[in-house]
KOLMARTOR-901336 format. One record per residue (C-alpha): residue number from 1; residue in one letter; x, y, z. Coordinates in steps of 0.1 Angstrom, whole numbers. Layout:
+------+------+-------+-------+-------+
| segu | pafi |     X |     Y |     Z |
+------+------+-------+-------+-------+
|  NUM |    A |     X |     Y |     Z |
...
+------+------+-------+-------+-------+
This chain:
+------+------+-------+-------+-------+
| segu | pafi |     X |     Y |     Z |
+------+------+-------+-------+-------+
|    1 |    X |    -8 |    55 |  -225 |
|    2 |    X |    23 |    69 |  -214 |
|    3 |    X |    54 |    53 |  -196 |
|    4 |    X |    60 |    70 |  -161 |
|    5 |    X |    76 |    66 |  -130 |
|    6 |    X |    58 |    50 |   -94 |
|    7 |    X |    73 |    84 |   -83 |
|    8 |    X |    60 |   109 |  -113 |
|    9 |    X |    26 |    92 |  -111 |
|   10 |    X |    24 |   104 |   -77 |
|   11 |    X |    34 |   139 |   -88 |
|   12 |    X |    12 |   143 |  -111 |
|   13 |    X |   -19 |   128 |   -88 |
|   14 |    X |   -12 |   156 |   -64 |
|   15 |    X |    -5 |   183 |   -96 |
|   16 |    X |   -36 |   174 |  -109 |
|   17 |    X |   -56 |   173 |   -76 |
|   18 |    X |   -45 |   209 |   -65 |
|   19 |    X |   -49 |   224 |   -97 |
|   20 |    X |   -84 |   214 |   -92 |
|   21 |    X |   -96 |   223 |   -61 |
|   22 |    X |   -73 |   249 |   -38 |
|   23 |    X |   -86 |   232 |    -6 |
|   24 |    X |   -58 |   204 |   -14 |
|   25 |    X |   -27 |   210 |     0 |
|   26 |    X |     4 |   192 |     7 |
|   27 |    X |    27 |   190 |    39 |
|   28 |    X |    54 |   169 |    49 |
|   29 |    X |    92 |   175 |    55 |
|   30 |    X |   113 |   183 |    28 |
|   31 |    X |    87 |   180 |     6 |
|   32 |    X |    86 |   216 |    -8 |
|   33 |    X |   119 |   235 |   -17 |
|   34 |    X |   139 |   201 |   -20 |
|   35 |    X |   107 |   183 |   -43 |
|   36 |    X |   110 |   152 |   -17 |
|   37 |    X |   131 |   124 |    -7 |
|   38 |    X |   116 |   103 |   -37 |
|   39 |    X |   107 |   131 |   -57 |
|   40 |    X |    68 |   128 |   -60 |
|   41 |    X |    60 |   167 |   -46 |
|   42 |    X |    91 |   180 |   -73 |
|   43 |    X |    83 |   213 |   -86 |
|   44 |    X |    53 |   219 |   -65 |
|   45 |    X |    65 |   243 |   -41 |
|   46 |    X |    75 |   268 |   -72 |
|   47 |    X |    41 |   261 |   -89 |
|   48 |    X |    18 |   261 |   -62 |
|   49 |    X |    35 |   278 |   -35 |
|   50 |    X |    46 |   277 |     5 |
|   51 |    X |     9 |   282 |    17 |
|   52 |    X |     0 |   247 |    -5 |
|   53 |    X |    28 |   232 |    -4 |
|   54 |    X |    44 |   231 |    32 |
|   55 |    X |    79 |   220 |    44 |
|   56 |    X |    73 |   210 |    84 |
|   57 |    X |    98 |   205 |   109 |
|   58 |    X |   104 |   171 |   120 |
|   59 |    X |    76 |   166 |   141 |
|   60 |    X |    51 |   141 |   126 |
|   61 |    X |    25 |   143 |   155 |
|   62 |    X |    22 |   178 |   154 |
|   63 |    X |    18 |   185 |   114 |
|   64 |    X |     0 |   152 |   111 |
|   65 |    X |   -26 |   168 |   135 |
|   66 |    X |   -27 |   205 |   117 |
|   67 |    X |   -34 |   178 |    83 |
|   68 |    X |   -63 |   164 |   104 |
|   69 |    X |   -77 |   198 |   118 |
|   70 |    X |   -77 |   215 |    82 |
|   71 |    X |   -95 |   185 |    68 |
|   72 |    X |  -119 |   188 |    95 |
|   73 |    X |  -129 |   224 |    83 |
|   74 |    X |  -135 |   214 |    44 |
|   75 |    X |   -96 |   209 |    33 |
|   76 |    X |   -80 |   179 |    17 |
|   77 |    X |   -46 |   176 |    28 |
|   78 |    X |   -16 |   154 |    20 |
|   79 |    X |     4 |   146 |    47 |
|   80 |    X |    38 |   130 |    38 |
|   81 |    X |    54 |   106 |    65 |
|   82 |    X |    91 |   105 |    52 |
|   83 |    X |    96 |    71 |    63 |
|   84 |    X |    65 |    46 |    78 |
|   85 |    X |    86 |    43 |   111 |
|   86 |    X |    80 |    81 |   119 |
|   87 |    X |    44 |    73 |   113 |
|   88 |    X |    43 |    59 |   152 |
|   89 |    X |    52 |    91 |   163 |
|   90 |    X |    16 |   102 |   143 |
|   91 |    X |    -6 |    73 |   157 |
|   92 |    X |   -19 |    98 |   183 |
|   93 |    X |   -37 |   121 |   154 |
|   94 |    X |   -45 |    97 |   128 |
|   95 |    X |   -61 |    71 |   158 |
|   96 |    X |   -78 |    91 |   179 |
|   97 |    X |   -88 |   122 |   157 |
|   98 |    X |   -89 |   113 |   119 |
|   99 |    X |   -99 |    79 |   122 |
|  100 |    X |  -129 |    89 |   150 |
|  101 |    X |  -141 |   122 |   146 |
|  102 |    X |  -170 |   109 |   119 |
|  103 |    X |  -182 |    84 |   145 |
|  104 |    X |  -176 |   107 |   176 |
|  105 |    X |  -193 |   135 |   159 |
|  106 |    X |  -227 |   114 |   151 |
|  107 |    X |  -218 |   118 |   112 |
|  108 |    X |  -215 |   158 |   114 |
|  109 |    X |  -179 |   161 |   105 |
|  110 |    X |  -159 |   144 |    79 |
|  111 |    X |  -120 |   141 |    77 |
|  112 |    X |  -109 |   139 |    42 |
|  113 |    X |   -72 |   134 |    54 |
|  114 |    X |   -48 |   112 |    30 |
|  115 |    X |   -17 |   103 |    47 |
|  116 |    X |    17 |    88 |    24 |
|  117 |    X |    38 |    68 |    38 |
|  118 |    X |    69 |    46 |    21 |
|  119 |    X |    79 |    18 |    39 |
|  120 |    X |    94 |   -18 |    33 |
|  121 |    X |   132 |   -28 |    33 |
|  122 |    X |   150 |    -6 |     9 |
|  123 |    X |   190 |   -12 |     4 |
|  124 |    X |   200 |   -13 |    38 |
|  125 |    X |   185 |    15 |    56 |
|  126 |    X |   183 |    -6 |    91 |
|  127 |    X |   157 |   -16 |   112 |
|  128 |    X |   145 |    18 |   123 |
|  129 |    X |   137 |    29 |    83 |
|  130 |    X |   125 |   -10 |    73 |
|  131 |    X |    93 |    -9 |    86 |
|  132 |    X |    62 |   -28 |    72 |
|  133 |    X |    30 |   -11 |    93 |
|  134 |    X |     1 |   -24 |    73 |
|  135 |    X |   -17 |   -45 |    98 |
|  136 |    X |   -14 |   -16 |   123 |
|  137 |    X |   -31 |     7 |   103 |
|  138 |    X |   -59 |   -23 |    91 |
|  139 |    X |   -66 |   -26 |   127 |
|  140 |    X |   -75 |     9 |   133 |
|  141 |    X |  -113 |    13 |   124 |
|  142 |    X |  -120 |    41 |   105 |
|  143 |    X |   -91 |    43 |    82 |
|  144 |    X |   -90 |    32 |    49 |
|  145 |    X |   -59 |    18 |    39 |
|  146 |    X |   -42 |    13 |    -3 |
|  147 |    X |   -11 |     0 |   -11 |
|  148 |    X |    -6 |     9 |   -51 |
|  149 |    X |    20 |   -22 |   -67 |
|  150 |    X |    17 |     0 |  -100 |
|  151 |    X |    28 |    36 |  -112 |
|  152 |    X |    -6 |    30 |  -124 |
|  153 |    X |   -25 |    27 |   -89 |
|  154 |    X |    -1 |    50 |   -72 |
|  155 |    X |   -18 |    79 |   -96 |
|  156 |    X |   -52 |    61 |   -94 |
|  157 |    X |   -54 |    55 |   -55 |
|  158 |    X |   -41 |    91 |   -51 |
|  159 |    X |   -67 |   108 |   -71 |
|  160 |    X |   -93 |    86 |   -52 |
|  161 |    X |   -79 |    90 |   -17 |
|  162 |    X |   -78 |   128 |   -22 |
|  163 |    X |  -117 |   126 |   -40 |
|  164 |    X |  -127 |   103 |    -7 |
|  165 |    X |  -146 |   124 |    23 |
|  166 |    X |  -122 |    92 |    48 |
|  167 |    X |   -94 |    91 |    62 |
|  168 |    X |   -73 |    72 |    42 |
|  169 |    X |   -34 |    59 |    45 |
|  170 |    X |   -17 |    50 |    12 |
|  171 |    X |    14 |    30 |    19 |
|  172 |    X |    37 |    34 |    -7 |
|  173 |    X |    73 |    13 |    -9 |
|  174 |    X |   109 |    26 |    -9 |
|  175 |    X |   119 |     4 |   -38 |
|  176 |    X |    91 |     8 |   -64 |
|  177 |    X |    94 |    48 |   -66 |
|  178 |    X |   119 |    39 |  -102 |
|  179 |    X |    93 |    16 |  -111 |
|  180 |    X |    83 |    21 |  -142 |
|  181 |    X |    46 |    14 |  -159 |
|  182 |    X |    20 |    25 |  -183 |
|  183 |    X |    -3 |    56 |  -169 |
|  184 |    X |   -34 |    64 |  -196 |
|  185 |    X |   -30 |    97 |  -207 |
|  186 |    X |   -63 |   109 |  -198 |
|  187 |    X |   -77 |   112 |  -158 |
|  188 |    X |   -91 |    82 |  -144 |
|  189 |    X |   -95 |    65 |  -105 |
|  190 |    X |   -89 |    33 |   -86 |
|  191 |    X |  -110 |    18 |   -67 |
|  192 |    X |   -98 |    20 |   -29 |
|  193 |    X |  -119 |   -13 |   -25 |
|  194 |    X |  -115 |   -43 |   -46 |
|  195 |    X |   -85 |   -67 |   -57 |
|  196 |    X |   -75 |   -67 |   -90 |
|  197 |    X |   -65 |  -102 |  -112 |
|  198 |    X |   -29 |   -94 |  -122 |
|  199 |    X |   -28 |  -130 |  -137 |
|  200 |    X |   -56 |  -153 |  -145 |
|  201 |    X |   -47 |  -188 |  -137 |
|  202 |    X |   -65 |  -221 |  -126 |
|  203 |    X |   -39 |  -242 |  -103 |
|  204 |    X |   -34 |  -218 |   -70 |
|  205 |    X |   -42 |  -183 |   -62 |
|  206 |    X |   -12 |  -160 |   -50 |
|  207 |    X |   -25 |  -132 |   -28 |
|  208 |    X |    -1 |  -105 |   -30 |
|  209 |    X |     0 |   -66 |   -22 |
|  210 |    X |    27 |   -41 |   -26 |
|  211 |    X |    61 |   -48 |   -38 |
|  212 |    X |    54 |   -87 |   -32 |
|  213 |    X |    33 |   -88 |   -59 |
|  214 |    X |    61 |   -85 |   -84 |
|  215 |    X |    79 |  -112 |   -68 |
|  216 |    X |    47 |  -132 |   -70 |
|  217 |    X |    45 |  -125 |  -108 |
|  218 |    X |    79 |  -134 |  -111 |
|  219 |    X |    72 |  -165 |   -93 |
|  220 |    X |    41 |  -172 |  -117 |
|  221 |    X |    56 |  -168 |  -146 |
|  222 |    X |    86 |  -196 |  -135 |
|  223 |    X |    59 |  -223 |  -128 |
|  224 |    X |    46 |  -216 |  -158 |
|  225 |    X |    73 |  -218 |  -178 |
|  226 |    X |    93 |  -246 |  -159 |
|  227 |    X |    62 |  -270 |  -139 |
|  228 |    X |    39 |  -267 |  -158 |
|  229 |    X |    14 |  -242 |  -132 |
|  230 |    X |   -12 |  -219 |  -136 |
|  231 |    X |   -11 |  -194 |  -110 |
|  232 |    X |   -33 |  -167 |  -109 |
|  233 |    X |   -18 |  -135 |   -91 |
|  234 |    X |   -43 |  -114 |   -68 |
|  235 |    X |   -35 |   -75 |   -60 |
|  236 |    X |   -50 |   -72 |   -27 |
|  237 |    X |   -42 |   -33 |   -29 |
|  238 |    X |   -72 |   -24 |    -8 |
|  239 |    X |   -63 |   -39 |    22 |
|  240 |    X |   -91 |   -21 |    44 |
|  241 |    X |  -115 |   -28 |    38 |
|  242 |    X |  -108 |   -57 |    24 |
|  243 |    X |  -121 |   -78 |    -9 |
|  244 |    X |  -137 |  -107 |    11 |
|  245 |    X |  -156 |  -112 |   -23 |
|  246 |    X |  -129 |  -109 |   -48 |
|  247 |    X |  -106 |  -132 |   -29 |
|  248 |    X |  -137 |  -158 |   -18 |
|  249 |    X |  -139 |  -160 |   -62 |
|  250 |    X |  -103 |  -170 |   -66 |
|  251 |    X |  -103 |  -195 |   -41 |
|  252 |    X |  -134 |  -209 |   -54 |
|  253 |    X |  -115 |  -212 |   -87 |
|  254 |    X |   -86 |  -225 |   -79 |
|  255 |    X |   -90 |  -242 |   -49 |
|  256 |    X |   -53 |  -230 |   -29 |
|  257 |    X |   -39 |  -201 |   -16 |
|  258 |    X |    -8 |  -189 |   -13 |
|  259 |    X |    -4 |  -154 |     7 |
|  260 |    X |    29 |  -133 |     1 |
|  261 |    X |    39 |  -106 |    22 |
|  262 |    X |    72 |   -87 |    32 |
|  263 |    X |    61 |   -81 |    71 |
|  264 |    X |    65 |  -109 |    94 |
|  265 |    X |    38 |  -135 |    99 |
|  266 |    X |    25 |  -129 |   133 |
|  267 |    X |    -9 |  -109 |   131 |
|  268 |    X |    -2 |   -98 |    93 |
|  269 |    X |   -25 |   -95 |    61 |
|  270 |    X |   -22 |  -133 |    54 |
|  271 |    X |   -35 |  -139 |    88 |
|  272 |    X |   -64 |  -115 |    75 |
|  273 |    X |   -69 |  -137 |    42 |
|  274 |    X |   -65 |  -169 |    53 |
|  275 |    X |   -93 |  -163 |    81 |
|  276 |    X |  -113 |  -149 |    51 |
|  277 |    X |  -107 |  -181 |    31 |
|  278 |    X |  -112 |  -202 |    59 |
|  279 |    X |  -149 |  -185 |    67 |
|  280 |    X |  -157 |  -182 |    29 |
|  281 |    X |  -140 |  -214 |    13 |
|  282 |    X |  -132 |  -236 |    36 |
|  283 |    X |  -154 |  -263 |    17 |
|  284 |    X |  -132 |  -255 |   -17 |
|  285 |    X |   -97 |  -258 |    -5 |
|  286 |    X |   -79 |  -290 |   -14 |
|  287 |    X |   -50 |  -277 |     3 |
|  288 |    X |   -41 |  -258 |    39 |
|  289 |    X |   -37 |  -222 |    28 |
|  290 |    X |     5 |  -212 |    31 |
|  291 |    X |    18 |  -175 |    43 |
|  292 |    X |    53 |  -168 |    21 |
|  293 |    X |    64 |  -142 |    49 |
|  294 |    X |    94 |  -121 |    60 |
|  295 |    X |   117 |  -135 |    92 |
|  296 |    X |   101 |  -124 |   131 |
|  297 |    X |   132 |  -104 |   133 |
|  298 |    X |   139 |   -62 |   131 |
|  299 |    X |   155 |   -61 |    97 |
|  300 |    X |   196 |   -59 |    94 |
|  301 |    X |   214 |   -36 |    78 |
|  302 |    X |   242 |   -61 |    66 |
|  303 |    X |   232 |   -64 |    27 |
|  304 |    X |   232 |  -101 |    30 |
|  305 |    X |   212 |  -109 |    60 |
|  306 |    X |   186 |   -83 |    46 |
|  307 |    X |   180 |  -101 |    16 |
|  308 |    X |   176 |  -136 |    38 |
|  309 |    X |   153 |  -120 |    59 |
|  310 |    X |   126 |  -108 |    33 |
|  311 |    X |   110 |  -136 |    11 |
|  312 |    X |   111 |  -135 |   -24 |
|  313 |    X |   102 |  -151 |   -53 |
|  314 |    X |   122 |  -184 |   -51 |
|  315 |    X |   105 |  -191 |   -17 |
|  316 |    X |    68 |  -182 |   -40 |
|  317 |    X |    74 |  -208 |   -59 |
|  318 |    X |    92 |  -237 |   -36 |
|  319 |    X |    54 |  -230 |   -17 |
|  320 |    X |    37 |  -235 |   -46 |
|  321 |    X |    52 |  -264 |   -58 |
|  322 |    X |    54 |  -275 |   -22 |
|  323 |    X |    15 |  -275 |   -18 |
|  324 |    X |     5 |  -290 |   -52 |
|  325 |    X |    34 |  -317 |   -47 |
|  326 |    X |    57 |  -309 |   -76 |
+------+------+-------+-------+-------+
């Protein structure tokens, strides 16, 4: 095992993939001669070249569809979005052409397209670089869609997105890329379907995915330690599709749920697990399931009034206590 970066696990998911097979390539802006904005294509663009390892102009449609029209020829691009807000300006291509052309096609032509985007609130870069898209791209069928927590998954997801003959969106966060964590030396794969148990526990299940599941390990191991709970901590990380199986056994264990998520409430990924619960558990709860969610508001850039508008892990555990009545 070997102690690495969110960002260096990234880089060397994409070193390792184009070493491999000279049908991946890379493209995004800045991502060749300047190594990009976080760092994860660094040193690339000398190794591998401009033909692999593309700086675009800003224009996310338009490289986002030459991404799409390679893979649809036998090529396995990663497309960089510097910022999940610019990924609107994509939706056209990654909609209507990536995430159809399988279906549309009657199963002739695949699209293995992998699309990075960072997003989240990230020391105050204002509403218009905050963004939290994850139940846009969920609601887009076709897609699959990862969201690593881990330097760990954010090498394994990337090897497996690139590997994977779908389209698949790997959302990424702004504040995890100095995150550091244990990578095995040798070559492996995540999943792109399935939770993973972060923390076995018995008293209430906290579904988590992204950066909130560090606040809801945080949060666990305070009821531990000060009330007495076991919480067990759930990774969604796949969140299409999504683990109805994995999160139905959690439930069934411990009887509440507590979702955590950075976006706002309305029409989120707790909305998507809590109608999961309630169509797989609703026998086994003892307790309404309880969203821990961001404000309905475009985040601020004042430093102070971003923090109060994302949750964190002081609100994790005022829900849990809240809910078991301690």
């Amino acid at each position: 095992m070997a102690e690495m970066m969110y960002w260096q696990g990234i880089l060397r998911a994409h070193d390792e993939e184009m070493a491999r097979d000279p049908l991946v390539f890379a493209m995004g802006e800045d991502i060749g001669v300047a190594g990009g904005t976080y760092k994860a294509t660094s040193g690339l663009f000398a190794k591998y070249g401009e033909q692999r390892v593309v700086d675009t102009p800003i224009s996310e449609n338009s490289y986002t569809g030459i991404g799409v029209g390679a893979a649809m020829i036998g090529a396995r691009p990663i497309v960089e979005i510097m910022s999940v807000n610019f990924a609107w300006l994509a939706m056209d291509q990654l909609m209507n052409n990536a995430a159809k052309i399988h279906y549309m096609s009657g199963g002739r032509i695949r699209c293995p397209f992998v699309m990075r985007v960072p997003g989240g609130t990230a020391h105050q870069l204002g509403a218009q670089h905050s963004a939290r898209m994850e139940k846009v791209f969920m609601g887009i069928s076709g897609l699959r869609v990862v969201t690593p927590a881990t330097p760990r998954d954010a090498y394994g997801l990337l090897k497996s997105a690139v590997r994977c003959d779908d389209p698949v969106v790997i959302i990424e966060h702004e504040s995890m890329y100095n995150l550091k964590g244990e990578i095995p030396d040798t070559e492996f794969f995540t999943p792109l379907e399935g939770v993973e148990v972060m923390r076995p526990g018995k008293d209430v299940s906290i579904f988590a995915y992204n950066i909130s599941v560090h606040w809801a390990l945080e949060a666990a191991q305070q009821l531990a330690q000060e009330h007495g709970i076991d919480a067990e901590v759930i990774d969604l990380r796949a969140l299409k599709p999504m683990d109805r199986a994995g999160i139905a056994a959690s439930v069934h264990k411990t009887h509440r749920a507590i979702i955590v998520e950075e976006d706002e409430a309305p029409v989120g990924v707790g909305s998507e697990v809590i109608a999961i619960i309630n169509e797989e558990c609703f026998f086994d709860l003892d307790a309404a399931p309880v969203r821990v969610h961001a404000l309905d508001v475009p985040i601020p850039y004042n430093r102070r009034l971003e923090k109060a508008a994302i949750p964190n892990a002081g609100d994790v555990v005022a829900a849990v206590r809240k809910m078991l009545g301690r």
